[in-house]
Every structure is written in structure tokens, then in C-alpha cells.
C-alpha positions in Angstrom: 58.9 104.3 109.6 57.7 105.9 112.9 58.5 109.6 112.1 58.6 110.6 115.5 60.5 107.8 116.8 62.9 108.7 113.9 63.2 112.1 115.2 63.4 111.5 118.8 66.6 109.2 117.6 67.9 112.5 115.6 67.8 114.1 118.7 69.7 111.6 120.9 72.2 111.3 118.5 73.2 114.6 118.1 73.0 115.5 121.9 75.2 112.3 122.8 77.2 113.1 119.7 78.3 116.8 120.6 78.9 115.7 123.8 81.5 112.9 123.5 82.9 115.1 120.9 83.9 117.5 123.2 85.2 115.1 125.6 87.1 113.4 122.7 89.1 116.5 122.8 89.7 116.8 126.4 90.8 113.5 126.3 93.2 114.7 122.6 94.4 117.7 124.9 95.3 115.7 127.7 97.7 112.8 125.5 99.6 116.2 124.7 100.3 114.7 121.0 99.1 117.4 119.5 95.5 118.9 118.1 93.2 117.9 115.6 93.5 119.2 112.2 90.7 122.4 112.4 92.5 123.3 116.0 96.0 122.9 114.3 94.7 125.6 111.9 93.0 127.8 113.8 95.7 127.9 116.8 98.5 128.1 114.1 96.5 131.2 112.6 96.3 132.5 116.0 99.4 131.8 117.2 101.2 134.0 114.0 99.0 136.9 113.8 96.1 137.1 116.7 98.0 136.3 119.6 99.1 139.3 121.5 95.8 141.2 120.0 93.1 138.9 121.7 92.6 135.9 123.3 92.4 132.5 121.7 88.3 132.0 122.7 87.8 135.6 121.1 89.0 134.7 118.4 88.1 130.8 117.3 84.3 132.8 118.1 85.0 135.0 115.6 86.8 132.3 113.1 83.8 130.3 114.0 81.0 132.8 112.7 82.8 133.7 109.4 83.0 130.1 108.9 79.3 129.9 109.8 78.4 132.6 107.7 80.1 131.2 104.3 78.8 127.7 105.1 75.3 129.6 105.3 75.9 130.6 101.7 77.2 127.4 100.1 75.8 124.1 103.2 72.7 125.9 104.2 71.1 121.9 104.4 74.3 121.4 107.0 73.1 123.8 109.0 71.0 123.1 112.3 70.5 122.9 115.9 73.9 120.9 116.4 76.0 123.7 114.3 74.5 125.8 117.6 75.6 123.5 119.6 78.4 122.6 119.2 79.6 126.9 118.8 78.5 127.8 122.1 78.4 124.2 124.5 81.7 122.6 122.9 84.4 124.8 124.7 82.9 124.7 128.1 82.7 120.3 127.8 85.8 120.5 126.8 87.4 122.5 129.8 85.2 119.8 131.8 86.5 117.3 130.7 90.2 118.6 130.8 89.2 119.4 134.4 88.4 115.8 135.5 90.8 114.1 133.4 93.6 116.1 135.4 92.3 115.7 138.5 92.6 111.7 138.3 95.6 112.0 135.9 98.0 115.1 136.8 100.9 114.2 135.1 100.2 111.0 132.8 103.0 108.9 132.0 103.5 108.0 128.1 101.7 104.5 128.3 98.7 106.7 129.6 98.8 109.8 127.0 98.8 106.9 124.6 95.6 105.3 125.4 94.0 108.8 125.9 95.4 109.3 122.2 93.7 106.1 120.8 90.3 107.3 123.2 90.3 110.7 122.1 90.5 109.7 118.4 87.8 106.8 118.3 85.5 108.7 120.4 85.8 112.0 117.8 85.5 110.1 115.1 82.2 107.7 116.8 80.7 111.3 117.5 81.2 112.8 114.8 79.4 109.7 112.8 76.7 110.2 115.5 75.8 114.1 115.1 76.5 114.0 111.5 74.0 111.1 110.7 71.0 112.6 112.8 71.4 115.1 110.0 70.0 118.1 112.7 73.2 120.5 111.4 76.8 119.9 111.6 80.1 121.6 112.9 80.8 124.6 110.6 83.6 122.8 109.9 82.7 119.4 109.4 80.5 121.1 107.1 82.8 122.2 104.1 83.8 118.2 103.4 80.3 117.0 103.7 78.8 119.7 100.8 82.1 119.0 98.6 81.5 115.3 98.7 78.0 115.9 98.2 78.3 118.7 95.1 81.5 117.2 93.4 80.5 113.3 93.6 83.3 112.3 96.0 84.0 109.9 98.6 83.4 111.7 101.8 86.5 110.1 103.5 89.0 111.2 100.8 87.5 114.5 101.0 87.7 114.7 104.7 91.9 113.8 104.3 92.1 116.4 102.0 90.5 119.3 103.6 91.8 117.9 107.5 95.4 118.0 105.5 95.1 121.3 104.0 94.7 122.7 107.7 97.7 120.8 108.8 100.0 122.2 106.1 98.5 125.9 107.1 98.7 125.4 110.8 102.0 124.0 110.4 103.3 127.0 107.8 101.9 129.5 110.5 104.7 127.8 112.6 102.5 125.1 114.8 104.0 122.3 114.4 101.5 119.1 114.0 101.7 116.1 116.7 101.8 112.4 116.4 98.2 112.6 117.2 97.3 115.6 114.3 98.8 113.4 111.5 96.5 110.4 113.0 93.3 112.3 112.7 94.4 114.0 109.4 94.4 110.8 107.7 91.9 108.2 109.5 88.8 110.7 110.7 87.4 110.6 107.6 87.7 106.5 107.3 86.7 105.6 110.5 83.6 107.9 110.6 82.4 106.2 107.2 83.3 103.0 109.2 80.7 104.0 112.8 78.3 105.2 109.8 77.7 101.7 108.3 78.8 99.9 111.1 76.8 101.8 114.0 74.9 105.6 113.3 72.7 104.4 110.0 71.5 101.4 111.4 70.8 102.2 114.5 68.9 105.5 113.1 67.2 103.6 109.9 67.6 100.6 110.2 67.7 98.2 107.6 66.4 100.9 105.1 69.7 102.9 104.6 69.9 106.2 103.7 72.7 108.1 105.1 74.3 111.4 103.1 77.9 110.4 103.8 79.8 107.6 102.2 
């Protein structure tokens, strides 16, 4: 295999795959059918204890480095450039993306916050296949399924349901109550990224030869 072709595909994909990430979520804020499972989490957390003591980017910065430092200790080989990125670039896409979405679509009827629903959750879950493939570090997150699936011999996608539904039921016991489009996410990211790894990131990054981490 061309090594540096290899890497310059690494690259790509975890650029492109951060990106359309965050814009996955502007799109999720903007169907108003609630957040993703992580956001459901750290917002409920927020929301109970935090939020007349700082504000809500504060704090997911500080939630976000305690979760970067424990992942340090037990998904070190998660770690990388995209864990970076996504930290510090994410946030400001996302308000982009919110931005522009509003501007064209102010006050989107239901039809509309529908299909920004199914975009928001097949672009996450395309992106996250993307950044998580090029294997150049992961969300501190998206970290904690990937090294249980790896450690305990699991399918990653059951995994993924399990640790996306565990912050549901704590968001939701903090008093956030999930969406329509929370419950989605909960159950189907973890299928549907398994489904753009086989179907799209591994072959377009190995081809034939296989040889992705997640299954």
C-alpha cells in the first residue's frame, strides 16, 4: 500500500469528518427534536447543578478535559489530532452552521425539522465513520465505546447503544427530558456507523484489504 497516499486519505477523512459532524449538529439543533445522547448528558448535568454557576461552554470544556484526561489513562491509542479537533473547532462549526441554517430557515415548519432530523442523523453518524476510521484520534467520547468494544470482545454497535443509552437515562434523571430525535441516535448511531464503515470509510481508505478497528 502507498503509505503516504494512506496517510494523506487519514487526513482527509478526519478533516471532512469533524467537519460534517459539527454541521450534523447544527442541522440536530435546528429540527428542535431534541440532542444527541453525549449533549443530553452533559446539558442535563448542567442544567441540574452548573447552571446558574457558569455558563454551558465553560463547562462542556471543563467536562470535556476530565473526559480527556481518563480516556488518556485507559484509550491512549484513541487519542490524536481529531480528539484536538474536534475540543476546540467543533463548537464554533456548529454555531456556523446554526447561523446559516436560520438564516434560510427562521422558523421551519414540521415537514422541514423532519428532514433536518433524518440529515442531521445520517450525516453524524457518516462522519463519525469517517474520523473514526482514519484512526488519527477520536471524540473523547466516542472514545469510551470504541476501547470497551475493543478490551471486552464486543460488537462496537451494541456497545455504542449501551453507553449512548446510559447518557440518556442520566440526562433525562437530571430532569432533561430526551427528544424524538435523542431516542433515534441512542439506538441507530452505533448501527449505521458500522454500516458507512463497511459500506463507505474502509474501502475507500484500504481498499480491498480491510482492516478497520470497529465492527
Amino acid at each position: 500500500m502507498n503509505h503516504a497516499g494512506n496517510f494523506k486519505k487519514r487526513i482527509f477523512m478526519t478533516t471532512v469528518g469533524v467537519i460534517l459532524c459539527a454541521i450534523a449538529v447544527g442541522f440536530f439543533k435546528c429540527s428542535q427534536f431534541g440532542v444527541d445522547p453525549f449533549q443530553c448528558f452533559a446539558q442535563g448535568i448542567w442544567g441540574r447543578f452548573f447552571e446558574n454557576k457558569t455558563a454551558y461552554g465553560t463547562y462542556y470544556t471543563v467536562l470535556s478535559g476530565i473526559l480527556l484526561l481518563i480516556d488518556l489513562v485507559i484509550a491512549r491509542s484513541c487519542m490524536g489530532a481529531a480528539t484536538l479537533v474536534n475540543m476546540f473547532l467543533t463548537g464554533y462549526v456548529v454555531d456556523f452552521s446554526c447561523m446559516v441554517i436560520n438564516h434560510f430557515y427562521a422558523e421551519p415548519g414540521l415537514p422541514v425539522r423532519i428532514v433536518f432530523l433524518g440529515i442531521g442523523v445520517l450525516v453524524m453518524c457518516f462522519a463519525s465513520s469517517l474520523y473514526m476510521t482514519s484512526n488519527l484520534g477520536v471524540s473523547v467520547y466516542d472514545a469510551i465505546p470504541i476501547v470497551i468494544s475493543e478490551k471486552r470482545k464486543l460488537p462496537f454497535k451494541f456497545v455504542r447503544i449501551g453507553c449512548d443509552l446510559l447518557c440518556v437515562i442520566i440526562g433525562t434523571l437530571s430532569g432533561l427530558l430526551p427528544g424524538v430525535g435523542t431516542l433515534i441516535t441512542a439506538f441507530f448511531m452505533g448501527p449505521l456507523i458500522v454500516f458507512f464503515n463497511h459500506s463507505f470509510s474502509e474501502p475507500f481508505l484500504f481498499g480491498k484489504e480491510g482492516g478497520s478497528r470497529i465492527s
